[in-house]
N, C-alpha and C positions, 0 to 999 in steps of 0.2 A: 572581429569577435565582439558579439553582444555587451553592453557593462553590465560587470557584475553586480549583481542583486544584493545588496545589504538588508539585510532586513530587522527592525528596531525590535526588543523585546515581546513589544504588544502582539506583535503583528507574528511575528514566530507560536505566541501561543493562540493565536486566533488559529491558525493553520492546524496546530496540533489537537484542537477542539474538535477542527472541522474535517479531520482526517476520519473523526467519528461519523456513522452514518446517520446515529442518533439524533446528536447533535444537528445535523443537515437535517432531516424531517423537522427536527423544532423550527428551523430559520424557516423551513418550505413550507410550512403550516402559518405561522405568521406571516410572511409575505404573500402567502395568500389572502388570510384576514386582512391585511392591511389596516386594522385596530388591534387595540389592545383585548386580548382575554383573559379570562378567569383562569386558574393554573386547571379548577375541575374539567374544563371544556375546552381547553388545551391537549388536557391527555384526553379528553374522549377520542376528538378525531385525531390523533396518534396511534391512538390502540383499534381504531374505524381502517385506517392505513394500513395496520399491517398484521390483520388477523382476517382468514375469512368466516364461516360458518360454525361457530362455537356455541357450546352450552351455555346458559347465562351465566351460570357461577364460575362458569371457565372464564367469560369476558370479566366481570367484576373484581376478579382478582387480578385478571392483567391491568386492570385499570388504574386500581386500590396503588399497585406498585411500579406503575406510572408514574401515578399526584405524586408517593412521596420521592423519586427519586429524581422527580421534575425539580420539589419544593427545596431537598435538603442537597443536590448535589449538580445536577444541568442548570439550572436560571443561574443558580448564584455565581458558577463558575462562565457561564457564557455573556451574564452581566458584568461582570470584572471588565474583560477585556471587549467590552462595546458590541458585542454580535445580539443583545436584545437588552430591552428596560424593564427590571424587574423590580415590582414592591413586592417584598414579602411580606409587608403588614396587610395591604389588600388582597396579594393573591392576584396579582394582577400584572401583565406580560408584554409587551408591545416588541414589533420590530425597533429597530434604532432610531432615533428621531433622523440622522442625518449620518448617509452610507459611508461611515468611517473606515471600515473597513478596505485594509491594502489586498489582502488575498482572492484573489478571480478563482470561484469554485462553481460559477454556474455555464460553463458554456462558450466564456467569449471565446469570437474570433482569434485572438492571438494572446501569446503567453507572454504576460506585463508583468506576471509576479512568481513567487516561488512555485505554485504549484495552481494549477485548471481544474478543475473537476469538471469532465464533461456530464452531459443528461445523464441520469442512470436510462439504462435499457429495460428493466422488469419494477424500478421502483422500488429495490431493495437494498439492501446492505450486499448482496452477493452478485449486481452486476457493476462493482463500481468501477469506472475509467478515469485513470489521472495523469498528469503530465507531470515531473519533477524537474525542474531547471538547476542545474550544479552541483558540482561533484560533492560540495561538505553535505550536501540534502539527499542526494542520491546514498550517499554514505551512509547517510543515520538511519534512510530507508532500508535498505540493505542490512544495516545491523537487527532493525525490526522482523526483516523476514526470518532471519537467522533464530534470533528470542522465540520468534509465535512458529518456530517449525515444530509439528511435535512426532514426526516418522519418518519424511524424507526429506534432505535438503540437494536441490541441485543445483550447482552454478559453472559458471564458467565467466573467467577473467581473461581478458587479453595480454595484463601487463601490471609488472610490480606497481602501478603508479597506482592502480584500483584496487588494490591488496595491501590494507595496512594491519601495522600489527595488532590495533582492537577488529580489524573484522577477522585475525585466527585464534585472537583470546574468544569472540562470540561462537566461532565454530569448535573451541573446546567447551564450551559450556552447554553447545548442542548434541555433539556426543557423547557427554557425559549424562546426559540426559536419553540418553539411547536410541538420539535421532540418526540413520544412515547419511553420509554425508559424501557425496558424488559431484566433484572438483575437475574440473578438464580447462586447458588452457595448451594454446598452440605456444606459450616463451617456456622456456624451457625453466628459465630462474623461476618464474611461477611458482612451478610442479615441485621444484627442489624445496620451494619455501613450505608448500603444502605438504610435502611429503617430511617435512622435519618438525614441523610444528603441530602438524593432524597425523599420525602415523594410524592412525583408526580409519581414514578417511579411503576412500577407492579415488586413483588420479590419475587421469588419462588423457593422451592429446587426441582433441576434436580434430574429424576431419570433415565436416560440415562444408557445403562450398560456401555456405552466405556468411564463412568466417574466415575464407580466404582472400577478401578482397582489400584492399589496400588504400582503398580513393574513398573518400568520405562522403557521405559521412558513413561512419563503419561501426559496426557491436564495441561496445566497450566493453559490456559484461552484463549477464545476465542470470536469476535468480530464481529459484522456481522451490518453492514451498508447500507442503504434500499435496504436489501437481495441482493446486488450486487459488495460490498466490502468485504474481509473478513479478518481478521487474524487470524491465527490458531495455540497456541505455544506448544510444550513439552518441560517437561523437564528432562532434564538426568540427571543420576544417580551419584550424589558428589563420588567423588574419597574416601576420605576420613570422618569421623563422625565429625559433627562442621561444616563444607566446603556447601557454598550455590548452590542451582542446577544451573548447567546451563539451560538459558534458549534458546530454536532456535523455530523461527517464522515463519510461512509459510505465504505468502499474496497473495492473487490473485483479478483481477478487474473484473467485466464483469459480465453482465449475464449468460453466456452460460458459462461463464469460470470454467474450471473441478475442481478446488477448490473451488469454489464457489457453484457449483451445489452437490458437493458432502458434502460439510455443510450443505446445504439445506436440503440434504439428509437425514443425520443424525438426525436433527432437526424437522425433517417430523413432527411427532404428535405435537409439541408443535409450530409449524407456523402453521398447521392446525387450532388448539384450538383458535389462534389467530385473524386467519380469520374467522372465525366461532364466535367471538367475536364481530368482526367489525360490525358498521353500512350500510357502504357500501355492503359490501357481503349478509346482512341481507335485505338489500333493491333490490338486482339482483335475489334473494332466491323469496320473494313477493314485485312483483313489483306493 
């Protein structure tokens, strides 16, 4: 089994910055410059990034709230923790002097740190790819999916070890919020846990073949947030008898996004059943 990953204060909110997509255009616009910018020509090519054919005063305004949200709330906070050098008195922005940074979010070959951020695919916020290494990080992932669901949540757990009790306190706060919440798991104590603590929730055993297999690495548990978030973990096989699995997460955002659509995939008959379920779908059926 891999050593586990400690990770020091710094370095945990660097990741948490950079979980932002935002935030990543800023580094990817400066690393491009490779000097220092003004904050106004900063947000230019920011808002040049991610707007196409706009009326001017459509751009001027994305622009205007750009600077200040670059000025009073992005530099200052991704200065803190060394991901860029900003002066606020000049207005003036640089990548790091020297890649302190512990979190690998661009690409490498192999996973050295908590999380990878592969290429994005379209260059936006909505086709991102990430990797999560460990169960306490998968965890807090997982509680985010649960937070940002705001109409369906689907998951599925293999085993009480991935079911704690803040991830069915976050799943009463998401039906209380009047998110549907669609829970399956092949252990039985699962199902029991879910059905005592979410009685709102719909709980059913998967019978999936790609979650009947036994040899690792194998699903641990997987997360699916209105069909357009998702995380997807295995986990591998303990070194030794006694030794708990590692866990590694895959997360993708987006519609279109190939992790995403290929859960979907997966899930085909049972988001069918679903839809097929609904009132909505039943009322476009006989209108």
């Amino acid at each position: 089994m891999s050593e586990t990953m400690d990770l020091d204060p710094r370095t945990e909110d660097q990741l948490e910055l950079l979980c932002d997509a935002h935030n990543r255009a800023v580094c990817d616009v400066l690393g491009e410059a490779g000097a220092s910018l003004h904050v106004a020509e900063l947000a230019d090519r920011l808002v040049a990034r991610s707007v196409d054919v706009v009326p001017s005063d459509v751009y001027d305004e994305g622009l205007d709230r750009t600077r200040l949200e670059l000025h009073h709330d992005r530099l200052p906070r991704l200065s803190e923790v060394d991901l860029v050098e900003y002066d606020p008195a000049s207005n003036l922005v640089a990548p790091p002097s020297s890649p302190t940074s512990d979190v690998g979010w661009r690409g490498e070959a192999t996973i050295e740190r908590l999380v990878t951020y592969l290429e994005t695919l379209r260059g936006d916020e909505e086709s991102d790819l990430g990797v999560i290494e460990g169960f306490e990080s998968a965890f807090r992932y997982a509680r985010k999916l649960a937070d940002e669901a705001e109409e369906e949540l689907f998951a599925i757990y293999v085993d009480t070890d991935l079911l704690e009790d803040e991830c069915l306190s976050h799943g009463e706060d998401a039906l209380e919020r009047g998110v549907r919440i669609h829970l399956g798991s092949r252990n039985g104590t699962v199902r029991d846990l879910c059905r005592e603590n979410l009685p709102e929730a719909t709980v059913w055993e998967p019978q999936f073949d790609w979650l009947n297999t036994s040899s690792y690495p194998r699903v641990g548990r997987l997360l699916l947030a209105d069909r357009r978030k998702v995380m997807f973990s295995v986990l591998e096989e303990p070194t030794s008898e006694g030794d708990p699995s590692e866990e590694v997460a895959f997360v993708g955002t987006g519609e279109d996004n190939p992790l995403v659509v290929l859960v979907r995939e997966l899930l085909g008959p049972r988001l069918d059943h679903l839809d097929h379920q609904s009132a909505d779908f039943r009322r476009e059926l006989h209108p």
